[in-house]
One Martini backbone bead per residue (centre of mass of N, CA, C, O) as a GRO file, in nm:
protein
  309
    1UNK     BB    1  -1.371 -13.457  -2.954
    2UNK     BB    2  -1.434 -13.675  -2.753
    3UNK     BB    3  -1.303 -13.873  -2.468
    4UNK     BB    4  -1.415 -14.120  -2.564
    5UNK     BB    5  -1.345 -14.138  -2.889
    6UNK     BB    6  -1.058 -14.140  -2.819
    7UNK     BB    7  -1.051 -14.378  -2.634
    8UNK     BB    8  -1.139 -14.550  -2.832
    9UNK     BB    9  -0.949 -14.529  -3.046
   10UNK     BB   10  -0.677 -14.572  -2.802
   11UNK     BB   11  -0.760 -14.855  -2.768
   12UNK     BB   12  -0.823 -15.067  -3.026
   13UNK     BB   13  -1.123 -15.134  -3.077
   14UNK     BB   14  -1.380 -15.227  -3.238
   15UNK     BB   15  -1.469 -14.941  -3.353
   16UNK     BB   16  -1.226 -15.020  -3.519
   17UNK     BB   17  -1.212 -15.074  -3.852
   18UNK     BB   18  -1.002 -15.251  -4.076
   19UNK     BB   19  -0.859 -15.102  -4.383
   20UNK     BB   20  -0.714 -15.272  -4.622
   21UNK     BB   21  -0.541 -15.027  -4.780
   22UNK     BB   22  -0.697 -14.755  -4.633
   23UNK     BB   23  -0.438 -14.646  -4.474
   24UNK     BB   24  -0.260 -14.367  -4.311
   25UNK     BB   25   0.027 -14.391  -4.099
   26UNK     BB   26   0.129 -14.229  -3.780
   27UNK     BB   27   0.398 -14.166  -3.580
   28UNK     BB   28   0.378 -14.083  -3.221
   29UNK     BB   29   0.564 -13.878  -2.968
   30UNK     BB   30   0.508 -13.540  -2.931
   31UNK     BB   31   0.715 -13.408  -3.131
   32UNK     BB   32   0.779 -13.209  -3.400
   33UNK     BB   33   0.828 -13.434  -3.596
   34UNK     BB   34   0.567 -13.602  -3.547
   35UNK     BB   35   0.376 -13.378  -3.619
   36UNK     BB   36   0.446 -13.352  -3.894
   37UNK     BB   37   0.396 -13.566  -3.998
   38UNK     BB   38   0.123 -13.604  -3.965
   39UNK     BB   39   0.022 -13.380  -4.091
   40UNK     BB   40   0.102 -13.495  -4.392
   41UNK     BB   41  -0.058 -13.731  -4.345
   42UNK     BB   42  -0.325 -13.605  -4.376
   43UNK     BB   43  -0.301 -13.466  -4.635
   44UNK     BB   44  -0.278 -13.743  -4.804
   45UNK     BB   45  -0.541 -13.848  -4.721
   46UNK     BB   46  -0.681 -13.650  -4.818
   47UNK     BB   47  -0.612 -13.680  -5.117
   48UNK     BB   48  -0.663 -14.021  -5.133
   49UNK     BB   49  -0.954 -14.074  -4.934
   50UNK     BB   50  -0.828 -14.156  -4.657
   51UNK     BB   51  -0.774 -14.298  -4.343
   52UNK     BB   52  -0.613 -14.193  -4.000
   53UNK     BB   53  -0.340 -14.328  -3.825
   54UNK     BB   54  -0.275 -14.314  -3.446
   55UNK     BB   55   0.074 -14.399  -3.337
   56UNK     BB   56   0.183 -14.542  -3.021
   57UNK     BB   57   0.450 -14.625  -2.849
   58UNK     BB   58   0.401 -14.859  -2.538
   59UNK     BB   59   0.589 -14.965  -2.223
   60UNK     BB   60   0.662 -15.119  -1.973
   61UNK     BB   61   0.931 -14.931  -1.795
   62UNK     BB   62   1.142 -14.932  -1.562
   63UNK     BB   63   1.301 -14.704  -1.382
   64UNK     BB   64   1.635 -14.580  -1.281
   65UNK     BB   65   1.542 -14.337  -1.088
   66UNK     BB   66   1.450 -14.070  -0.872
   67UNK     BB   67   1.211 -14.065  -1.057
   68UNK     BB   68   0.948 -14.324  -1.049
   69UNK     BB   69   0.726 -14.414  -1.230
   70UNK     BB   70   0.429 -14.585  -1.295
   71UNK     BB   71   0.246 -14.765  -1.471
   72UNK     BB   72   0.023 -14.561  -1.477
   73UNK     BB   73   0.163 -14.320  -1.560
   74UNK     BB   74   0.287 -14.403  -1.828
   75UNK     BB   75   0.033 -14.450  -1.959
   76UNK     BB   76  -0.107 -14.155  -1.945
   77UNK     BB   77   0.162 -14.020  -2.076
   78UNK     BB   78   0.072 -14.218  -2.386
   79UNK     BB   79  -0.239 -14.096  -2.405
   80UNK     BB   80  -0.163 -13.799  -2.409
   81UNK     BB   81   0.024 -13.824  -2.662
   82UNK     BB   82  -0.241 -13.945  -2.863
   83UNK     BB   83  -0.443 -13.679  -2.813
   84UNK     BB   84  -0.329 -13.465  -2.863
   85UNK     BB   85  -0.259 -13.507  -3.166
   86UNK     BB   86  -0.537 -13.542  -3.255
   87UNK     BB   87  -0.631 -13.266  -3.145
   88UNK     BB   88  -0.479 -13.132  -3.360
   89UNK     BB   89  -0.517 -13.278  -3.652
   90UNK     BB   90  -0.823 -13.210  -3.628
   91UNK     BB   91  -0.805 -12.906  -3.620
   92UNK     BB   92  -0.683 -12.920  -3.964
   93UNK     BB   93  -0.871 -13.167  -4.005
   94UNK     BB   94  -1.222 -13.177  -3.976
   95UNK     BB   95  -1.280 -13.409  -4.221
   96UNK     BB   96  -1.127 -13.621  -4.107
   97UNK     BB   97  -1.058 -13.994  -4.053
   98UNK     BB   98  -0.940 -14.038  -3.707
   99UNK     BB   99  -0.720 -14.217  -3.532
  100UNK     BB  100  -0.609 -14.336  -3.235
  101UNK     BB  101  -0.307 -14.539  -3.050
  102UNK     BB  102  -0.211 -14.736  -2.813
  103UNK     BB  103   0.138 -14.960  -2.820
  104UNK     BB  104   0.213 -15.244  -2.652
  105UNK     BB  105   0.524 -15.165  -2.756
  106UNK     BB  106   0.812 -15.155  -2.947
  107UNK     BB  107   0.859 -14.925  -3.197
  108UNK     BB  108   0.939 -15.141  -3.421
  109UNK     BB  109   0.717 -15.319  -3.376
  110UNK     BB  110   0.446 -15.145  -3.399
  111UNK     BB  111   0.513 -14.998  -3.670
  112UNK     BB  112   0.535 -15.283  -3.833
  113UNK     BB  113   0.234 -15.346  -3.774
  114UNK     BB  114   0.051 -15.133  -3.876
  115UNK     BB  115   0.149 -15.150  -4.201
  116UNK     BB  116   0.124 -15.397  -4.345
  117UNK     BB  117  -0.182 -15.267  -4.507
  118UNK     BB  118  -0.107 -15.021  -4.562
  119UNK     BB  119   0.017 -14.761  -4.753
  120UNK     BB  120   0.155 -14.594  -4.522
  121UNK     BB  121   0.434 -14.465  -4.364
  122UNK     BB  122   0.498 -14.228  -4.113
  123UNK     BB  123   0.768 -13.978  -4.008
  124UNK     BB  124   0.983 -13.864  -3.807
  125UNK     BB  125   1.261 -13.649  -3.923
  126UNK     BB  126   1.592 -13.514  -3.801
  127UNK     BB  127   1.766 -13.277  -3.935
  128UNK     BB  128   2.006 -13.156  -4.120
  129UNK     BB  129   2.283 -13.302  -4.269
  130UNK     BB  130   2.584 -13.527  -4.284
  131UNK     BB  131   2.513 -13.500  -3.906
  132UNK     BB  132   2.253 -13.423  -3.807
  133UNK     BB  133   2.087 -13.668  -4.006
  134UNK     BB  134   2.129 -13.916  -3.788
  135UNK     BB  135   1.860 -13.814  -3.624
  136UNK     BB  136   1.676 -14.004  -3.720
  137UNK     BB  137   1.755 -14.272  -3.607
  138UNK     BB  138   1.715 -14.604  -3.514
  139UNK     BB  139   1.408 -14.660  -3.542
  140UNK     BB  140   1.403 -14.520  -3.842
  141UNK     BB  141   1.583 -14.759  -3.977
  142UNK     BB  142   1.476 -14.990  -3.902
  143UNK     BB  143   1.153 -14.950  -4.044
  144UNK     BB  144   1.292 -14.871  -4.316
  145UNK     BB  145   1.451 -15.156  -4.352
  146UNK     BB  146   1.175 -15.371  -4.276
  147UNK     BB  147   0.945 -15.244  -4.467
  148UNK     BB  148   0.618 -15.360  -4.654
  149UNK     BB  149   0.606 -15.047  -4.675
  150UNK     BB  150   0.582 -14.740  -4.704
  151UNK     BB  151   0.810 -14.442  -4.596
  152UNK     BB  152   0.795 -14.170  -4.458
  153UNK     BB  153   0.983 -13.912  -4.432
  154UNK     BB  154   0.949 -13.608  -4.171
  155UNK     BB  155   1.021 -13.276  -4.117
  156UNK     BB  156   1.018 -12.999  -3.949
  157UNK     BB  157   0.850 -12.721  -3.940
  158UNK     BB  158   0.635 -12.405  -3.912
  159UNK     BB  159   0.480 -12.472  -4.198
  160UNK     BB  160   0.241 -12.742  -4.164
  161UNK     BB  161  -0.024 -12.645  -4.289
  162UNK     BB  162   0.175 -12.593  -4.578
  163UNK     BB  163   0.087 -12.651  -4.879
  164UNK     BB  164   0.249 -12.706  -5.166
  165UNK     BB  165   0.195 -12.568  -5.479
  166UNK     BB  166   0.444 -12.680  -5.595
  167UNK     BB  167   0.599 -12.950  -5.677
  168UNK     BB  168   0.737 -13.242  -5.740
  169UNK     BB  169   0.757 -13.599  -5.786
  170UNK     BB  170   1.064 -13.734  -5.711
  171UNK     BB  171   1.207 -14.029  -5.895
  172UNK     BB  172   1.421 -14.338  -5.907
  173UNK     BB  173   1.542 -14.459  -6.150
  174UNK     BB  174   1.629 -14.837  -6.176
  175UNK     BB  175   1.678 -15.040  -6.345
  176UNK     BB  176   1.443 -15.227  -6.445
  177UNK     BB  177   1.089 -15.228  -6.485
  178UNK     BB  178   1.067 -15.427  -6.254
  179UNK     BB  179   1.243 -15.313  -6.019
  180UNK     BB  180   1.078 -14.994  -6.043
  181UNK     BB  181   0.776 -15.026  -5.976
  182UNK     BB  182   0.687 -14.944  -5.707
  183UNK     BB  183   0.829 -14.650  -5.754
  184UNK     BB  184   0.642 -14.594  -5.996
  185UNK     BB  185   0.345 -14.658  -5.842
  186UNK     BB  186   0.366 -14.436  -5.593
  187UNK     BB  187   0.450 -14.195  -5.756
  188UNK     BB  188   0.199 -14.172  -5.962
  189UNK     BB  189  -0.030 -14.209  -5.695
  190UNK     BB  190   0.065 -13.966  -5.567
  191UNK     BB  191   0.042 -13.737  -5.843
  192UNK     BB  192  -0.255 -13.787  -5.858
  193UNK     BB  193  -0.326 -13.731  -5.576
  194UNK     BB  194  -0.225 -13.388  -5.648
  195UNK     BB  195  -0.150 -13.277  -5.913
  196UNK     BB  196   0.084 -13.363  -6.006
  197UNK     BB  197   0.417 -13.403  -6.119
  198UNK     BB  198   0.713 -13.617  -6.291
  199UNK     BB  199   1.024 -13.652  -6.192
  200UNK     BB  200   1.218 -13.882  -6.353
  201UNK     BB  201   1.553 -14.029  -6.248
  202UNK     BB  202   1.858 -14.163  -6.409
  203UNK     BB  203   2.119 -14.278  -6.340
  204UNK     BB  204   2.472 -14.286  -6.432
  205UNK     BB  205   2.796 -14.486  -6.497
  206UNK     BB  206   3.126 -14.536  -6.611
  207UNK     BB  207   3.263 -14.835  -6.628
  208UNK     BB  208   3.465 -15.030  -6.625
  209UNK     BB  209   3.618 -15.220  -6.851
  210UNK     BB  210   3.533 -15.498  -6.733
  211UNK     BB  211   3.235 -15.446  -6.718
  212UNK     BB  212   3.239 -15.506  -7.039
  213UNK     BB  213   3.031 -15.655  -7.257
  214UNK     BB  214   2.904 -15.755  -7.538
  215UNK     BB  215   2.604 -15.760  -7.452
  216UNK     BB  216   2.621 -15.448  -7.382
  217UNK     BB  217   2.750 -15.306  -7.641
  218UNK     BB  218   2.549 -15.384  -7.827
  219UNK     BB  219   2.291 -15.221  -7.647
  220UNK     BB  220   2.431 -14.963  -7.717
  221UNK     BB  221   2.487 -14.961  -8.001
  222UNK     BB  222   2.178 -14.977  -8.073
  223UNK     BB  223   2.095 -14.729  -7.893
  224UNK     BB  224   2.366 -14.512  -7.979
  225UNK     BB  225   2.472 -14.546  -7.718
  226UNK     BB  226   2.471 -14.481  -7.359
  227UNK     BB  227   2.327 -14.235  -7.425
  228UNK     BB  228   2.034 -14.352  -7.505
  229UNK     BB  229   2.036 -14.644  -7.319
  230UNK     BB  230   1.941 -14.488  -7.076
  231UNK     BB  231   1.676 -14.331  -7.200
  232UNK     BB  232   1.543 -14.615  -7.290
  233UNK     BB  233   1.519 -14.755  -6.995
  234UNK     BB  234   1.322 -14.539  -6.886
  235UNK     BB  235   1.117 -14.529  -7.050
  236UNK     BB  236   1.045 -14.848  -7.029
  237UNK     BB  237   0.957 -14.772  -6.741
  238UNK     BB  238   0.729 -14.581  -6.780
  239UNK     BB  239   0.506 -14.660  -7.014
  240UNK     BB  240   0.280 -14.800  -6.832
  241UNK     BB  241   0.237 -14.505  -6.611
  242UNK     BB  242   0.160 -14.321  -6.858
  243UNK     BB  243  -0.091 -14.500  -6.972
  244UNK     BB  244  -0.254 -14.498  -6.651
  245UNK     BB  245  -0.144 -14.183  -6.629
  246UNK     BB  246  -0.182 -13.946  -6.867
  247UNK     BB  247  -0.247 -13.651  -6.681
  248UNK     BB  248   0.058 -13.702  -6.590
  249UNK     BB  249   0.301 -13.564  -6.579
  250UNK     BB  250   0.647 -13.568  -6.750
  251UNK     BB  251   1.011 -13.585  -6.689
  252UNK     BB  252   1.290 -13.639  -6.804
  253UNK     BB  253   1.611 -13.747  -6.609
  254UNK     BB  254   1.944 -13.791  -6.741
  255UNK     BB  255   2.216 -13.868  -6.589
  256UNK     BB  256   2.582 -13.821  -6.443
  257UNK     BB  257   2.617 -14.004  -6.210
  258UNK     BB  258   2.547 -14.048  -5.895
  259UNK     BB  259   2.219 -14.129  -5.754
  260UNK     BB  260   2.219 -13.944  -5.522
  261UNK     BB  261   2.336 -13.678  -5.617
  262UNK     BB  262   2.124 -13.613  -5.836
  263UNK     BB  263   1.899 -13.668  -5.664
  264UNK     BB  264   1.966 -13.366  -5.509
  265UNK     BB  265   2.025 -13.173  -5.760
  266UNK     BB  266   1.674 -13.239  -5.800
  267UNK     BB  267   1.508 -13.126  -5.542
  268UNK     BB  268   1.443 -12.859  -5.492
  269UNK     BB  269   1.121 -12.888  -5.660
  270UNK     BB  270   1.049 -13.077  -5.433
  271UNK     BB  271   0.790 -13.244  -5.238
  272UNK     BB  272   0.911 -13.536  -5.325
  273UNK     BB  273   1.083 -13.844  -5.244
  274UNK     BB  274   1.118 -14.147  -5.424
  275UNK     BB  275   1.285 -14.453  -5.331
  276UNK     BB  276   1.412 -14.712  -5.304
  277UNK     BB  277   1.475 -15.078  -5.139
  278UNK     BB  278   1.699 -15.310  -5.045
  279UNK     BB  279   1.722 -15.613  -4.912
  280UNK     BB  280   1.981 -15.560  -4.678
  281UNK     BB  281   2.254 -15.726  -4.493
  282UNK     BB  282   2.462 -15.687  -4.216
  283UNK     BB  283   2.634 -15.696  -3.975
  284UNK     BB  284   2.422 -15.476  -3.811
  285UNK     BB  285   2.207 -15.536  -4.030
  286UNK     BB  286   1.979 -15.391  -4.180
  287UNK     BB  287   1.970 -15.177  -4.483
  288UNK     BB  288   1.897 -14.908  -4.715
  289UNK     BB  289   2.092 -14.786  -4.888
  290UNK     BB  290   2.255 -14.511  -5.002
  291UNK     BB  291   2.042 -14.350  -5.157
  292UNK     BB  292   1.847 -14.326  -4.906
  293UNK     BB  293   2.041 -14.242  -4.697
  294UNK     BB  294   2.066 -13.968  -4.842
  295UNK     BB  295   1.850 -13.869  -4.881
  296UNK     BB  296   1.714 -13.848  -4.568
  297UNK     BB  297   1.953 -13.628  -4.481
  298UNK     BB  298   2.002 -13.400  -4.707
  299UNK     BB  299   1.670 -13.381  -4.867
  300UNK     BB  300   1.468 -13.076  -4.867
  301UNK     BB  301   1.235 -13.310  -4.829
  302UNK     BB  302   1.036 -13.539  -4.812
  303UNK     BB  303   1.089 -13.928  -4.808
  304UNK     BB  304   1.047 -14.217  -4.988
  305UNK     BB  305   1.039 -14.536  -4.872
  306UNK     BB  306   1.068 -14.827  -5.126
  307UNK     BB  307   1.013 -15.160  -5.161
  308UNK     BB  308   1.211 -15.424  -5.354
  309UNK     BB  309   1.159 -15.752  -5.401
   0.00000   0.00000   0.00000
């Protein structure tokens, strides 16, 4: 691309015209992990045929430094790393429709704004495992804890060029099927257009004694056992999406146990993990909720995360 169609993109003029839910954002910083989000990114928009929005998040901040920047040094140091972004990602996919815009706000709300309307956006997410995990940032747990769209966070690969050629689309449901609507709506429509298959996963635990009533233990009953109404209940979240998408493979998978560590423990084989998350805020503000948590450090694949009701 040439320096103006670049400028033009990065500065978000009239040039772009926005087409809501039709275009796929990813977040982009410089980092190894920006870089690989875009890529993801791209792939995903190449699958489902929609335009690639790269977003760079740049406010002018002074610097209390003995080198300190002035604003338009500033500002040119975050337009040339939405260059830089868009001409690797556009060299891999040089079929793709791709713009890029430097953001001027601060980057939680730079790319809550960017996503209303979008089918989702992308994130680098850092480190890998129990305590290097929470390297995800503060910045990328307030996105995907306050967004209402899919987040998808992507860790830095080696191979980001390489689509995994095999690979589940692994989603966990949980509650009821109006519950887990939106989490096996994304499931299903990124693995329709990956042409990949779909493991959802349930878990479940035995309650305390407290918590068993008459009519819970009638609706086990009914079902021939606990094992039984779990799958029952799985059963019953796919079948509208099973209908809509009759060519997507499907596997149910009922196991005991909390629900990150199931989920955790069958994702070797996954390309995608989409987990759900509900609106919780605590003393420190909004949270993502244990399963979405444990899934973003721990799990070896991309995640997805996916706002429910």
């Amino acid at each position: 691309m040439s320096r103006e169609a670049q400028q033009t993109g990065a500065d978000g003029g009239e040039a772009r015209e926005p087409r809501a839910g039709r275009e796929i954002v990813a977040g982009v910083d410089g980092s190894p992990e920006s870089l690989a989000a875009a890529d993801w990114a791209a792939r995903e928009a190449e699958h489902r045929g929609v335009p690639l929005r790269l977003a760079h998040a740049w406010r002018w901040e002074p610097l209390d430094l003995p080198l300190v920047q002035d604003e338009e040094a500033q500002r040119h140091a975050a337009e040339e790393v939405v260059r830089a972004a868009e001409t690797e990602i556009a060299g891999r996919h040089p079929k793709l429709e791709i713009t890029a815009e430097v953001l001027t706000d601060t980057p939680v709300a730079a790319l809550l704004d960017t996503i209303g309307e979008a089918e989702m956006l992308v994130i680098g997410s850092r480190g890998h495992g129990a305590v290097a995990g929470f390297l995800l940032g503060s910045y990328g747990q307030q996105v995907i804890a306050a967004a209402t769209r899919p987040v998808v966070a992507v860790r830095a690969r080696d191979d980001r060029a390489a689509e995994p050629p095999t690979g589940e689309i692994l989603v966990g449901q949980q509650g009821s099927p109006e519950d887990s609507e939106a989490v096996l709506r994304f499931a299903f429509e990124t693995a329709a257009a990956r042409g990949a298959a779909i493991r959802a996963v349930r878990a479940w635990s035995l309650p305390p004694l407290f918590a068993y009533s008459p009519a819970s233990l009638r609706l086990a009953d009914d079902a021939g056992g606990l094992v039984p109404f779990e799958e029952k209940a799985l059963r019953d979240a796919l079948a509208p999406w099973r209908e809509r998408y009759p060519y997507v493979p499907v596997t149910e998978h009922v196991e005991l146990g909390s629900a990150g560590q199931v989920l955790l423990t069958t994702s070797g084989n996954a390309q995608l993990l989409v987990v759900g998350r509900r609106a919780r805020r605590g003393a420190l503000g909004q949270r993502i909720g244990s399963v979405a948590h444990a899934a973003l450090h721990l799990a070896p694949c991309p995640v997805a995360v996916v706002p429910q009701g």
